[in-house]
DRENDO-1510 file (C-alpha; in Angstrom, 1 decimal, always signed):
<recs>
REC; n; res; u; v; w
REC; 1; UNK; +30.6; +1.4; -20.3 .
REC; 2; UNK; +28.3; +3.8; -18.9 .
REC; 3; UNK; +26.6; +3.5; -15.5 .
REC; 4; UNK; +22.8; +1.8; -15.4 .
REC; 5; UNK; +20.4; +4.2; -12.9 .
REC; 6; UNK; +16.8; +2.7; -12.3 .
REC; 7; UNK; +14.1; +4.8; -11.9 .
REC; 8; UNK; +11.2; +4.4; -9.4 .
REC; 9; UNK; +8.8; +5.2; -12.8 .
REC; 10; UNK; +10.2; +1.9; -14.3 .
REC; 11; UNK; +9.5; -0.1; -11.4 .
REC; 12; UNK; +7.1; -3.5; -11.8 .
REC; 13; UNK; +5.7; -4.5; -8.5 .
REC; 14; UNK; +4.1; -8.6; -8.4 .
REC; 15; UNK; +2.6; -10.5; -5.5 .
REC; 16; UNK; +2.5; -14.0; -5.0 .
REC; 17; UNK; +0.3; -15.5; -2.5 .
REC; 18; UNK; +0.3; -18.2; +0.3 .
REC; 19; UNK; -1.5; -20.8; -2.8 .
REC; 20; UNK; +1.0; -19.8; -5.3 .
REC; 21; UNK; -1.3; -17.0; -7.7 .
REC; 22; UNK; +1.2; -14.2; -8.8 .
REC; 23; UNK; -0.8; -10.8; -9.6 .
REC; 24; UNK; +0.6; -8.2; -10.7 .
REC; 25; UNK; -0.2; -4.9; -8.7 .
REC; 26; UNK; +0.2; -1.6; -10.4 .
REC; 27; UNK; +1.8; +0.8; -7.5 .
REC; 28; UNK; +1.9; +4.5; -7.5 .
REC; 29; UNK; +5.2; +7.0; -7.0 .
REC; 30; UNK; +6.5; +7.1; -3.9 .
REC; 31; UNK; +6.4; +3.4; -3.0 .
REC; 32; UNK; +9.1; +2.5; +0.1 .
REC; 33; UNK; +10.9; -0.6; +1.3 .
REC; 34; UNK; +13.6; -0.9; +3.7 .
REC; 35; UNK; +15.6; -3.2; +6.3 .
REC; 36; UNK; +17.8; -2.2; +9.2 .
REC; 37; UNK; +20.0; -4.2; +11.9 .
REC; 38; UNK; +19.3; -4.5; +15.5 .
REC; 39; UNK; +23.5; -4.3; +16.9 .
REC; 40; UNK; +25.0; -4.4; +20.0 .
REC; 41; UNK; +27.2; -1.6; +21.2 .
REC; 42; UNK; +30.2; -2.9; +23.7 .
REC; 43; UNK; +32.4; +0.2; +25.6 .
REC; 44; UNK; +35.2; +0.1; +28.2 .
REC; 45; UNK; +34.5; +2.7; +30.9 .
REC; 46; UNK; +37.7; +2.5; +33.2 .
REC; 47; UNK; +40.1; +4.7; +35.3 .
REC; 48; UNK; +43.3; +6.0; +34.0 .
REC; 49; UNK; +46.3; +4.6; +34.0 .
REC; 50; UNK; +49.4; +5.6; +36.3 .
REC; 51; UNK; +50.2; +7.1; +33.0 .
REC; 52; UNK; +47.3; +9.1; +32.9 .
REC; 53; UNK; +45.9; +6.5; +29.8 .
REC; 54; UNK; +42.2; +5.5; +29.6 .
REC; 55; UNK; +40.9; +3.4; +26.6 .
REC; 56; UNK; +38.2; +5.1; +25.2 .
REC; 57; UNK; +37.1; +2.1; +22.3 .
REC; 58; UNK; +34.2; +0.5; +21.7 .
REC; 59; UNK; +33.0; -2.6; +19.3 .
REC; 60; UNK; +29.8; -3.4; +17.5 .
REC; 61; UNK; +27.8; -6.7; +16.8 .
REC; 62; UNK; +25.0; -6.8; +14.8 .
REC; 63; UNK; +22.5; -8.9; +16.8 .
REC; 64; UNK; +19.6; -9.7; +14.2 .
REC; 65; UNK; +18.0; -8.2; +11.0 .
REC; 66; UNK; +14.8; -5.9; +12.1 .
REC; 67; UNK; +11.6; -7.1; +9.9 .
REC; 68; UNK; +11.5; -5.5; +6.6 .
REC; 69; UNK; +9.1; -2.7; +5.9 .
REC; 70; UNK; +7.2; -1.9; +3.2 .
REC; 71; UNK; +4.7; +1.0; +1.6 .
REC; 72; UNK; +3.2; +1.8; -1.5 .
REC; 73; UNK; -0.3; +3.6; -2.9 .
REC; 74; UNK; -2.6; +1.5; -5.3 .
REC; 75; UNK; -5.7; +2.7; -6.7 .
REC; 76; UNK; -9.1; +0.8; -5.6 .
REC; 77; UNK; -9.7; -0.6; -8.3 .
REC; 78; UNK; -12.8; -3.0; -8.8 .
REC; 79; UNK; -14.3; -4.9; -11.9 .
REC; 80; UNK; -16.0; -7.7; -13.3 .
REC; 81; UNK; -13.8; -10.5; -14.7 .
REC; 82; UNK; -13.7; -11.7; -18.1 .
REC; 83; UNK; -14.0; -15.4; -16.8 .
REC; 84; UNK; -11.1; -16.2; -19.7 .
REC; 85; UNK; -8.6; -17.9; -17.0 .
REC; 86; UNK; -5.9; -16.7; -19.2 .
REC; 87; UNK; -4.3; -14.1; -17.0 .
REC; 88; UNK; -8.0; -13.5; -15.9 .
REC; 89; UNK; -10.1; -15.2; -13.3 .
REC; 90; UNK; -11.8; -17.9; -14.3 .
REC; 91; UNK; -15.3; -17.1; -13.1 .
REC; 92; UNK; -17.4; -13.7; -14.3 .
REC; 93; UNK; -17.4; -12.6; -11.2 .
REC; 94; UNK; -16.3; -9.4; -9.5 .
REC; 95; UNK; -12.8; -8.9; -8.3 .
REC; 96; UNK; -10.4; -6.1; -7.5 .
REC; 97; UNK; -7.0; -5.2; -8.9 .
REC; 98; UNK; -5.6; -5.0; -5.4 .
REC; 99; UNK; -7.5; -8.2; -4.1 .
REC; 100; UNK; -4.5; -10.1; -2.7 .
REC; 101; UNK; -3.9; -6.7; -0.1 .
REC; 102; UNK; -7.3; -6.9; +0.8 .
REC; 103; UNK; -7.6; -10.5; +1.5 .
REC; 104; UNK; -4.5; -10.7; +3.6 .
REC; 105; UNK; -5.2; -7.5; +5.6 .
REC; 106; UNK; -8.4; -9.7; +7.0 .
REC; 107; UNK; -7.7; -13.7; +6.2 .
REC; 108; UNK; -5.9; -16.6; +7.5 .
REC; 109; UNK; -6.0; -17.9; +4.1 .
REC; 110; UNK; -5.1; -16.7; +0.3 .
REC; 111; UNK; -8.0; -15.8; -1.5 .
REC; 112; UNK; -9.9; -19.0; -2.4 .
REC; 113; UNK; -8.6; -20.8; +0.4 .
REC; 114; UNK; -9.7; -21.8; +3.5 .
REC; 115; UNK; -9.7; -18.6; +6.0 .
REC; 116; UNK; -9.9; -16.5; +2.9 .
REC; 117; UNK; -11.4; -12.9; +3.5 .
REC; 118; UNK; -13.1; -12.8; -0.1 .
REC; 119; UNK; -16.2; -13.8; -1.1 .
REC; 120; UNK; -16.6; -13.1; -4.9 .
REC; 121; UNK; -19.3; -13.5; -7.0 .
REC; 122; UNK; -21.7; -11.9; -10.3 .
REC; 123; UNK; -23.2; -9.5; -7.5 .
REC; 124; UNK; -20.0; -8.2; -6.2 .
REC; 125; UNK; -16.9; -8.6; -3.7 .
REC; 126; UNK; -17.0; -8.9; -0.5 .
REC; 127; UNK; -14.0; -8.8; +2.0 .
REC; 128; UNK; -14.9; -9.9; +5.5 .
REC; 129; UNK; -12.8; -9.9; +8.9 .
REC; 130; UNK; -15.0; -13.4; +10.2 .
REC; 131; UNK; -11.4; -15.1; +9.3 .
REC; 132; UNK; -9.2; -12.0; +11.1 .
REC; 133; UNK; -9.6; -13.8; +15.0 .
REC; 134; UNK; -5.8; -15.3; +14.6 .
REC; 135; UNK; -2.6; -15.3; +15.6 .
REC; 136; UNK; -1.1; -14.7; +12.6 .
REC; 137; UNK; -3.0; -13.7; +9.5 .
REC; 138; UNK; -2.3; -14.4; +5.3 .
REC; 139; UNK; +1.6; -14.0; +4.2 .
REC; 140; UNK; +2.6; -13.0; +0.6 .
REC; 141; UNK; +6.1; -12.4; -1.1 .
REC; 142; UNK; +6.4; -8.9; -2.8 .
REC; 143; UNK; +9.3; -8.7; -6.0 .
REC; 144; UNK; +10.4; -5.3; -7.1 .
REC; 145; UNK; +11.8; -5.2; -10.7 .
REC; 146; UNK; +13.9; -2.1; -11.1 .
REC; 147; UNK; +14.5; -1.3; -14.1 .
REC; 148; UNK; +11.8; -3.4; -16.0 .
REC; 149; UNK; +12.0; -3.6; -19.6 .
REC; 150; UNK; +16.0; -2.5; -18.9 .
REC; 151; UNK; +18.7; -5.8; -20.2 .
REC; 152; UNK; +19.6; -5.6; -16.8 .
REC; 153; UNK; +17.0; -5.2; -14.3 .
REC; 154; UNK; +17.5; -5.2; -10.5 .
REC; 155; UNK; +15.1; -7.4; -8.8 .
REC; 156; UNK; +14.0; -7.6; -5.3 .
REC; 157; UNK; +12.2; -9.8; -3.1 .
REC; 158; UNK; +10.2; -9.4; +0.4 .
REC; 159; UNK; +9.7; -12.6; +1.5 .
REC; 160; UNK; +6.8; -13.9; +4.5 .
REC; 161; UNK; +4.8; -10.3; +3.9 .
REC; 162; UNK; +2.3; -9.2; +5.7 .
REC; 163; UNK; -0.4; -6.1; +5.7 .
REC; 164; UNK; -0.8; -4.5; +9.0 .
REC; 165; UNK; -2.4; -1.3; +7.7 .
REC; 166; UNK; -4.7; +0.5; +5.6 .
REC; 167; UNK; -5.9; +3.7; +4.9 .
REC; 168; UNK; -8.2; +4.9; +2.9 .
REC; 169; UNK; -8.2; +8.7; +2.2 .
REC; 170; UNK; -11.3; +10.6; +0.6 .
REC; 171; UNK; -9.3; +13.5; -1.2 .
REC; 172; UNK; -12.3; +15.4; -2.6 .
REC; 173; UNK; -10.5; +15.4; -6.1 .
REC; 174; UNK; -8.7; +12.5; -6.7 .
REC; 175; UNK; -8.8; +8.9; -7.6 .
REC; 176; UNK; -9.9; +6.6; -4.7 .
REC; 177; UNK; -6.6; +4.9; -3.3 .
REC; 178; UNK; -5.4; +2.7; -0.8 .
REC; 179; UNK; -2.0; +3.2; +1.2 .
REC; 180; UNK; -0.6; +0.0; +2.6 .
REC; 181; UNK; +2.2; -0.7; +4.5 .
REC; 182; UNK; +3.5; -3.9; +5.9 .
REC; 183; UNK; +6.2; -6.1; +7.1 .
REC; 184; UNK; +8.2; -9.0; +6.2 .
REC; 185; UNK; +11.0; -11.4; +7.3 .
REC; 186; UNK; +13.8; -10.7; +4.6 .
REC; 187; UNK; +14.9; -8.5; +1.4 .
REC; 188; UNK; +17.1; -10.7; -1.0 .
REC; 189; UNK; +18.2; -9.8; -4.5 .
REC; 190; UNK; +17.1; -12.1; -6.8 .
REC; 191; UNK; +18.0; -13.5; -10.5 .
REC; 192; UNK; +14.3; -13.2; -12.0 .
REC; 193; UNK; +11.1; -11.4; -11.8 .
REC; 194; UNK; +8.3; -14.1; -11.3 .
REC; 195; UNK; +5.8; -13.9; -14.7 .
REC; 196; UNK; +2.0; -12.9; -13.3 .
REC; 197; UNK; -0.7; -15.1; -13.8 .
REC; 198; UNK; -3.2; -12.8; -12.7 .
REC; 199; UNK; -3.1; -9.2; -14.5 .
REC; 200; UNK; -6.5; -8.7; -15.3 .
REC; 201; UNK; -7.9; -5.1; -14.8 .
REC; 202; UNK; -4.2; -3.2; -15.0 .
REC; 203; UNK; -4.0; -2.7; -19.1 .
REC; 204; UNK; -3.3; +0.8; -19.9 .
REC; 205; UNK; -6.9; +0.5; -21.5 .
REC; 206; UNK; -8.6; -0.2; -18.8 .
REC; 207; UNK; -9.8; +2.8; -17.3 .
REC; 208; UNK; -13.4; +2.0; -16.8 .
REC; 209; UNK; -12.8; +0.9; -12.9 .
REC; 210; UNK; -11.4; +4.1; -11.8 .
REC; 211; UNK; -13.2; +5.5; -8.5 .
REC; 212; UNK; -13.9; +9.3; -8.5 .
REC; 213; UNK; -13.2; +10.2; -4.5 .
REC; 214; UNK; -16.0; +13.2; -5.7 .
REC; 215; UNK; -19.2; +11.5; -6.0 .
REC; 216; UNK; -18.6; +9.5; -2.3 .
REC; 217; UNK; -21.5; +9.9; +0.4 .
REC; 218; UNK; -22.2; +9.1; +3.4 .
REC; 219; UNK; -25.1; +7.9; +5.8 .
REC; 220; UNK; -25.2; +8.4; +9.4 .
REC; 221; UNK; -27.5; +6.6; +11.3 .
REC; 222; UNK; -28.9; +6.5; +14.9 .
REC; 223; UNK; -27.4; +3.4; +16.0 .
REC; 224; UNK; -31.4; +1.3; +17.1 .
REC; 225; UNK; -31.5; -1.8; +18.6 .
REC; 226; UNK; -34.9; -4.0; +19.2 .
REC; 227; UNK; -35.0; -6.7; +21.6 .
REC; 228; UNK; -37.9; -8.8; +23.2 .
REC; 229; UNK; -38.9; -8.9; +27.0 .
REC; 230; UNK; -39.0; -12.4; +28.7 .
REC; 231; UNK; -41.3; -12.7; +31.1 .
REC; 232; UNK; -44.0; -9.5; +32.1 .
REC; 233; UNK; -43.3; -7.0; +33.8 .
REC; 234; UNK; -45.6; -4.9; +35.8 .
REC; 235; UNK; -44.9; -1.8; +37.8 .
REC; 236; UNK; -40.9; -2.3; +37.7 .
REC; 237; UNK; -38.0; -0.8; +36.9 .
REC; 238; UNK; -36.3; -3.9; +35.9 .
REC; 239; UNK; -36.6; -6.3; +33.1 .
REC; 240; UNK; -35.2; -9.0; +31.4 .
REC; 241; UNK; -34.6; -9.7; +27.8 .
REC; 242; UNK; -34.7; -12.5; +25.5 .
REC; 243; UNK; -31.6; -12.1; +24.1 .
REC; 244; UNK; -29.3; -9.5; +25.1 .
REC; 245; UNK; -26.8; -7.4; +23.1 .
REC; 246; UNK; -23.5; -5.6; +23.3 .
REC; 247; UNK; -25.1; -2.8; +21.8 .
REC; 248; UNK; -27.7; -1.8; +24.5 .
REC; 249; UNK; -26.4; +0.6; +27.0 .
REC; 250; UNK; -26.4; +2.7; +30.0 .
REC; 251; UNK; -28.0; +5.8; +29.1 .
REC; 252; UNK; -29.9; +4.9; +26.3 .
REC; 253; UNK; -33.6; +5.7; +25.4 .
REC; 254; UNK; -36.1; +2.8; +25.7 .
REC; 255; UNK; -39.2; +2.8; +23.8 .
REC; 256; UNK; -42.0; +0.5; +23.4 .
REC; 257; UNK; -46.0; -0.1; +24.3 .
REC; 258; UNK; -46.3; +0.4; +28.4 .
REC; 259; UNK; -42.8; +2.6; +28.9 .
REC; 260; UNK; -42.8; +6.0; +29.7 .
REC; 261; UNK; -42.1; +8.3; +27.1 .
REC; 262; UNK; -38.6; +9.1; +28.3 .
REC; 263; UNK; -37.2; +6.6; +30.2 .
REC; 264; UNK; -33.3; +5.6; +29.8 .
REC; 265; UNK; -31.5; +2.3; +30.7 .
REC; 266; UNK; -29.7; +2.9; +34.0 .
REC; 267; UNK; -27.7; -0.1; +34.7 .
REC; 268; UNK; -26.9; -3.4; +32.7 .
REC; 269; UNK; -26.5; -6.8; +34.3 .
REC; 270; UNK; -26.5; -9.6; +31.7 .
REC; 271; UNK; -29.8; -9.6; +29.9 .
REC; 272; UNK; -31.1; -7.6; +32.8 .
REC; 273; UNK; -31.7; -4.0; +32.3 .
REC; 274; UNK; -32.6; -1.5; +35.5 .
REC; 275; UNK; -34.5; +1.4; +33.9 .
REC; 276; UNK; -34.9; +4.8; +35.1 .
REC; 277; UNK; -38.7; +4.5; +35.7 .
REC; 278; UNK; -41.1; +1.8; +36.0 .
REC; 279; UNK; -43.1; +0.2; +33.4 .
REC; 280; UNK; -45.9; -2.4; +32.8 .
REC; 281; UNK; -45.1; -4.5; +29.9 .
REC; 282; UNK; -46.3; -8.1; +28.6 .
REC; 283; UNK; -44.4; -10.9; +28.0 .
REC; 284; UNK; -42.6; -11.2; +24.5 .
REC; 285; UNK; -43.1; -7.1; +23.7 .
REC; 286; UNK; -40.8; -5.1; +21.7 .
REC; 287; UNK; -38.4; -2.6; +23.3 .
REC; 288; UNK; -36.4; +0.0; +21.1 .
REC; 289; UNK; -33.2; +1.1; +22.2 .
REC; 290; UNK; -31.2; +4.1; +20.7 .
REC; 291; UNK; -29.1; +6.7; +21.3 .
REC; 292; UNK; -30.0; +9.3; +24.0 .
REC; 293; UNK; -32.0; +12.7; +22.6 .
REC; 294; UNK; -29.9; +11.8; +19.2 .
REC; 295; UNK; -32.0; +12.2; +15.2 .
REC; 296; UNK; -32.5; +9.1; +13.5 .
REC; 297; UNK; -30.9; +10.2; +10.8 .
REC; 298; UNK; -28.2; +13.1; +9.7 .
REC; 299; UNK; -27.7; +14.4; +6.3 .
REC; 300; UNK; -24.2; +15.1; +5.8 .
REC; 301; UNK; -22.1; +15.9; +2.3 .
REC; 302; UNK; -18.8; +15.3; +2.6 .
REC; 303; UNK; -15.6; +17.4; +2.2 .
REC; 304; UNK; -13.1; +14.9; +2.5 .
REC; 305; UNK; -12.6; +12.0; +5.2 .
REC; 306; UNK; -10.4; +8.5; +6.1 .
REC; 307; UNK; -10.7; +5.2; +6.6 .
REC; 308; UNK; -7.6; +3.6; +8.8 .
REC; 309; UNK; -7.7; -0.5; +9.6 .
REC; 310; UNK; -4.8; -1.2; +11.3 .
REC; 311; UNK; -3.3; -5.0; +12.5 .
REC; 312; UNK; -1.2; -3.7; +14.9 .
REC; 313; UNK; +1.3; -6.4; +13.6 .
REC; 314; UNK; +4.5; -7.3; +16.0 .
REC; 315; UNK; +7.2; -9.6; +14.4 .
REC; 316; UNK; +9.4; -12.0; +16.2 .
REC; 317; UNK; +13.7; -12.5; +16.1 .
REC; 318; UNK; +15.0; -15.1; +18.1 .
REC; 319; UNK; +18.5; -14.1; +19.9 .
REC; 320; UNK; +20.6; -16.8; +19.4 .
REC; 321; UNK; +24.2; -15.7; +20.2 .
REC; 322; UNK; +27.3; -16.0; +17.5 .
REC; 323; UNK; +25.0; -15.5; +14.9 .
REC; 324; UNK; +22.7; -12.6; +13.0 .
REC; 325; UNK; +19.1; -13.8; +13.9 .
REC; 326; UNK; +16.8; -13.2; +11.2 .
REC; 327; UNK; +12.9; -12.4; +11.7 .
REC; 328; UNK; +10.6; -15.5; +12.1 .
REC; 329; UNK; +7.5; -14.7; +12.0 .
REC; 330; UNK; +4.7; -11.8; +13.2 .
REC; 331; UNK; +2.0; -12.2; +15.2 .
REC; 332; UNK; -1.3; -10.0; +15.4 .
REC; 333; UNK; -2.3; -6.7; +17.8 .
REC; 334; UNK; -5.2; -5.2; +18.8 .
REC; 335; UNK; -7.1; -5.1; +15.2 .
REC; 336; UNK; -8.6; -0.7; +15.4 .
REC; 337; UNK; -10.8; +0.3; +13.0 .
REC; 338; UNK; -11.2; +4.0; +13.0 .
REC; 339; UNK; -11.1; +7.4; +10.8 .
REC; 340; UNK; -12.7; +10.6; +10.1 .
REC; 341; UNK; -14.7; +12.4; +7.8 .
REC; 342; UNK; -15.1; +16.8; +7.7 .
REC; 343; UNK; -18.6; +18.5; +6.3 .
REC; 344; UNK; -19.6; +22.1; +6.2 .
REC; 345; UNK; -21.5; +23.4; +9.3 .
REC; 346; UNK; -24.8; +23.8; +8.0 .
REC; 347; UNK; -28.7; +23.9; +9.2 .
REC; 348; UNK; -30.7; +23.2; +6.3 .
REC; 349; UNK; -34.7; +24.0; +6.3 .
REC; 350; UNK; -35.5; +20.3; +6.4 .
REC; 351; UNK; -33.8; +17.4; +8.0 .
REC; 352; UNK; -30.5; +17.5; +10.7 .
REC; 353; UNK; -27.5; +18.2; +9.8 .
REC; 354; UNK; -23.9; +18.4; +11.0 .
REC; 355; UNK; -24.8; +21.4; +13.1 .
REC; 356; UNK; -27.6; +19.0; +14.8 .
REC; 357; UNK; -24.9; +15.9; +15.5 .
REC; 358; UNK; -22.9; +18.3; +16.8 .
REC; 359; UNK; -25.4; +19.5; +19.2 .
REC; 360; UNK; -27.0; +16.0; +20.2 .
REC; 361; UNK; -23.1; +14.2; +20.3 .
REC; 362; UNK; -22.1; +17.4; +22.9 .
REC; 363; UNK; -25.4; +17.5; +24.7 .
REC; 364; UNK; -25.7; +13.4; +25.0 .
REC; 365; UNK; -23.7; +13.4; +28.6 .
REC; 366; UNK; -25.2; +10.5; +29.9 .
REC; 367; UNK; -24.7; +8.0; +27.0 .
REC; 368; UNK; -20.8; +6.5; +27.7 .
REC; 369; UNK; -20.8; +5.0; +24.4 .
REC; 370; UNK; -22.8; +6.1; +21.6 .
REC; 371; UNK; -23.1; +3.8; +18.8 .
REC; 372; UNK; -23.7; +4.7; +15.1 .
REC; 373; UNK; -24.3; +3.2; +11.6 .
REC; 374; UNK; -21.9; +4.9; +9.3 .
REC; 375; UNK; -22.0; +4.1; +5.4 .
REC; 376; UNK; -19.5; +5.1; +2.8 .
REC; 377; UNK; -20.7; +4.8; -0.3 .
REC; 378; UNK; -17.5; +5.3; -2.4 .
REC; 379; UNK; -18.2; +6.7; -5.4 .
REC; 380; UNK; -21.8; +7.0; -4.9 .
REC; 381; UNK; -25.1; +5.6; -4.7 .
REC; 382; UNK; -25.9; +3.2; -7.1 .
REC; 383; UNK; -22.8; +4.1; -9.5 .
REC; 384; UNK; -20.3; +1.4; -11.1 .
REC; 385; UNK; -17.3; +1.1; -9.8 .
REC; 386; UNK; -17.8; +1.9; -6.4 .
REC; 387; UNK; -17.1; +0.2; -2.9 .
REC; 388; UNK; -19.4; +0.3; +0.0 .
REC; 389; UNK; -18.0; +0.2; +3.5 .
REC; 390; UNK; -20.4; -0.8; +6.2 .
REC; 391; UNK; -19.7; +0.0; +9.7 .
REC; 392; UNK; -22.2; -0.7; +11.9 .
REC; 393; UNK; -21.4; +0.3; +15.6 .
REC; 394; UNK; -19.0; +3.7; +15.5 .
REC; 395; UNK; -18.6; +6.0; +18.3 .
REC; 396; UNK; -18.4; +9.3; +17.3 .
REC; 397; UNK; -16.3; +11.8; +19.4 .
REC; 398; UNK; -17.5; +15.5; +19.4 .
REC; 399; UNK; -16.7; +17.1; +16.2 .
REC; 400; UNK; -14.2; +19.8; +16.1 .
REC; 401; UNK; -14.6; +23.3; +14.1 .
REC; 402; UNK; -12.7; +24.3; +11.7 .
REC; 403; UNK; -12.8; +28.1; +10.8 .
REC; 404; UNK; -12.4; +28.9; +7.8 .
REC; 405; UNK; -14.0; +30.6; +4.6 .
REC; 406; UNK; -16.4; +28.4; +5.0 .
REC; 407; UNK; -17.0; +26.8; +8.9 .
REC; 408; UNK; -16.4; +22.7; +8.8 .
REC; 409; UNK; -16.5; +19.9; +11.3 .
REC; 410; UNK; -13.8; +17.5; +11.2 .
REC; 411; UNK; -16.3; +14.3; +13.1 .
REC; 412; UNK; -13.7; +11.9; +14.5 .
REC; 413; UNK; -15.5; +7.6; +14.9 .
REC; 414; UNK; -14.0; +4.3; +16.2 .
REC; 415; UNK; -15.8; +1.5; +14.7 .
REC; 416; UNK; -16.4; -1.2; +17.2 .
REC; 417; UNK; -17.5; -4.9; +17.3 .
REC; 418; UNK; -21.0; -5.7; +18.7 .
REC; 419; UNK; -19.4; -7.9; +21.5 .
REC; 420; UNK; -15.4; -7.9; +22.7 .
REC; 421; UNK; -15.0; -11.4; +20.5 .
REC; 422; UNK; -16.7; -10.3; +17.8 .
REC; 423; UNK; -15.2; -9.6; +14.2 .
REC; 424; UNK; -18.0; -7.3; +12.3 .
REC; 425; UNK; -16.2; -3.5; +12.9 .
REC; 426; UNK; -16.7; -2.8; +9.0 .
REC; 427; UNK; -17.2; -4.9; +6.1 .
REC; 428; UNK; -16.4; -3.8; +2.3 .
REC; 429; UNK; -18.2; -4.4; -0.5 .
REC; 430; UNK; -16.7; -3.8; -4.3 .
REC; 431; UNK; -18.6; -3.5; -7.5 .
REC; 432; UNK; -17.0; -2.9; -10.8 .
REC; 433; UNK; -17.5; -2.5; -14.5 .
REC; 434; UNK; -16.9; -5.1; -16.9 .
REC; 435; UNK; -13.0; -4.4; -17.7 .
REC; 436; UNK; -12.1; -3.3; -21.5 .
</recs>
C-alpha cells in the first residue's frame, strides 16, 4: 500500500465560534500551527570520586504544554448576504467572509451575541472595539482537514482560540489580505471535520468581493478640537472649559473671537487651560484647538503602507507537580494600534503634501503629542467592496526618507484613544457587493 502525503494546497480550514456557527474560512499558502513543551532539565554537578569518577547525567520532565500557535493569510473579503439562511445569513445585510476573526480580535462575545464586535446591517459592517475593555476577549475552535476530499483525511483541532493580532498590509499590487495569528489551549487529532453552516461568499464564483490593494487612499487630517469657555474671561491667561478633552494639549494653537492670533496652550490642569497670552473672551464662546503651525489637510497618494492591531495576548498554565499541565486560559495586554504608510516626496502647485508634513511634523517642537485623523479608504472612495478604517487620534513620528529612483517617506503613526479608558483607536467599516 503506498504511503498517503497531504498537501498544504488540499487543506480546508473551518471555525466554530463561542454560539456554535461553523464558517468556513478560505486560508492562503503558508498557513502555520504548532505546539511545544515547557520541560524541566535536572543535572548532577559533583566532585570526583577517589576513583577519579564523576557522573555527568541529567534527566528531563516535561512540565506543561506551551499554548498553541497559529497563522494564516485570508483575503478581506466583504459582501452583501443573500438573506437565504441556507449556508447564508439570514438577513440581506453586509457581512465578511472572515467575520468571525474580526469579531473575536475586538469582542467579548461571538458575533450576534452579547459583547459582539459586529454590527451588521443593509448599509454596511461595522466592527467596533466598545466590547475589547476585558480580561479575556471571544474564543473559537480552528479544525484543519488535511487532505480534504482524500478517503483518509487528517484532521486537526485548536481548541479555546484566540486572535491576538492583525495586520493589514497595503501591497500596491495585490489583493487586500489580512495576516492573523493567535493562540490556543490544545492541538488534538480528531475523527471528523465539523460540516460549515456558514460558507457564504467563498464559491469559486464569487469573485465580485475581491479588494484591489491599488485603488486605496488616504486622508490626513489636522487633528481640531472645539470646546466652549465656562465662565468669561477678561485679560487672562487662564480659562476654563465646559467640557474638557484628552485631545487638547500642551502646545497647541488656540483660536477663537478675543484670542490672539497665535497663542498656544501652555499647561493643562483638568478643564483648566494656562495659555501663552492673555485674552478677553465671553462666557459660552468657541475655542479651536489644533495642531501647532500644522496644514489642515495633506494630500498624500499612497505607495504601500500597514495596519497592525495587536492584543498583546498572555496565556496561563497552572504548575501542578506529577503531572503535564495544559494551558487554561489567556488573558489580554496592552491593546496597540499602530502602522505605517510610504508616499513619494513631492510639492505639488496646489495644496500640501508629504514634503509639507514632513516639514510642519519636524518643525512642531513644542507639541508632545500631535494628534491626527487618518482615513484608509481601502479600495477607494466610493467603490464596492471596500473597507474604511477610521482612526481618529494618530501620532505621527517624523517620516523617514527613502532614496531611491524616486525619493519616498515611509510616515510611521500610533493610533490612540481620546482618554486612557477609552476604546475608539480605529473603527472598520466593510462594504461589499451582492455575492454571485
Amino acid at each position: 500500500m503506498a504511503d498517503t502525503f497531504y498537501y498544504s494546497r488540499d487543506t480546508l480550514v473551518h471555525l466554530t465560534d463561542s454560539a456554535g456557527a461553523i464558517y468556513k474560512i478560505p486560508v492562503l499558502d503558508g498557513f502555520s500551527f504548532s505546539q511545544a513543551t515547557n520541560a524541566t532539565e535536572v543535572t548532577l554537578n559533583e566532585m570526583a570520586t577517589s576513583a577519579g569518577v564523576s557522573r555527568r547525567a541529567r534527566q528531563m520532565f516535561t512540565d506543561s504544554y506551551a499554548p498553541a500557535e497559529w497563522s494564516f493569510q485570508t483575503y478581506i473579503r466583504p459582501f452583501k448576504s443573500a438573506g437565504t439562511g441556507t449556508g447564508n445569513h439570514s438577513s440581506v445585510h453586509h457581512h465578511m467572509v472572515e467575520e468571525p476573526l474580526w469579531n473575536a480580535l475586538a469582542g467579548s462575545g461571538a458575533v450576534g451575541a452579547s459583547g459582539t464586535a459586529l454590527t451588521a446591517d443593509g448599509t454596511d459592517a461595522n466592527i467596533a472595539f466598545t466590547n475589547s475593555n476585558k480580561v479575556a476577549l471571544d474564543t473559537f475552535d480552528l479544525h484543519f482537514e488535511m487532505g480534504s476530499g482524500k478517503a483518509n483525511p487528517t484532521i486537526y483541532k485548536i481548541e479555546g482560540c484566540v486572535v491576538n493580532e492583525v495586520s493589514i498590509d497595503f501591497d500596491i499590487d495585490g489583493i487586500a489580505t489580512a495576516n492573523w495569528s493567535g493562540m490556543g489551549k490544545i492541538i488534538s487529532d480528531v475523527a471528523s471535520m465539523p460540516t460549515a453552516t456558514i460558507d457564504e461568499g467563498t464559491a469559486a464564483a464569487d469573485t465580485n468581493n475581491f479588494i484591489r490593494n491599488r485603488l486605496t487612499d488616504l486622508t490626513v487630517t489636522n487633528d481640531v478640537v472645539t470646546d466652549t469657555v465656562d465662565g468669561a474671561v477678561s485679560s487672562s491667561v487662564s480659562v476654563t472649559l465646559d467640557n474638557g478633552s484628552a485631545l487638547i494639549k500642551a502646545g497647541q494653537v488656540v483660536s477663537g473671537t478675543g484670542v490672539t492670533a497665535g497663542t498656544t496652550v501652555s499647561a493643562i490642569s483638568g478643564t483648566t487651560l494656562t495659555l501663552s497670552a492673555a485674552m478677553s473672551i465671553a462666557d459660552g464662546a468657541t475655542l479651536t484647538f489644533s495642531n501647532a503651525g500644522m496644514t489642515d489637510t495633506y494630500t498624500l497618494t499612497l505607495t504601500g503602507g500597514n495596519i497592525t492591531i495587536s492584543n498583546n495576548m498572555t496565556f496561563l498554565t497552572p504548575e501542578t507537580l506529577g503531572i503535564v499541565n495544559q494551558p487554561l486560559g489567556h488573558v489580554t495586554g496592552t491593546r496597540s494600534v499602530s502602522g505605517n504608510f510610504t508616499c513619494y516626496l513631492n510639492t505639488p502647485s496646489s495644496g500640501s503634501s508629504s514634503a509639507d508634513l514632513f516639514e510642519d511634523i519636524i518643525e512642531s517642537t513644542s507639541v508632545i503629542t500631535n494628534s491626527f485623523d487618518l482615513t484608509f479608504t481601502i479600495g477607494g472612495t466610493g467603490n464596492t467592496p471596500r473597507v474604511v478604517a477610521n482612526l481618529n487620534n494618530c501620532h505621527l513620528e517624523v517620516p523617514t526618507h527613502s532614496i531611491d529612483d524616486i525619493v519616498s517617506l515611509e510616515t510611521t503613526f500610533h493610533a490612540l484613544p481620546t482618554s486612557i479608558d477609552a476604546v475608539d483607536e480605529i473603527d472598520l467599516i466593510f462594504l461589499g457587493p451582492t455575492v454571485t
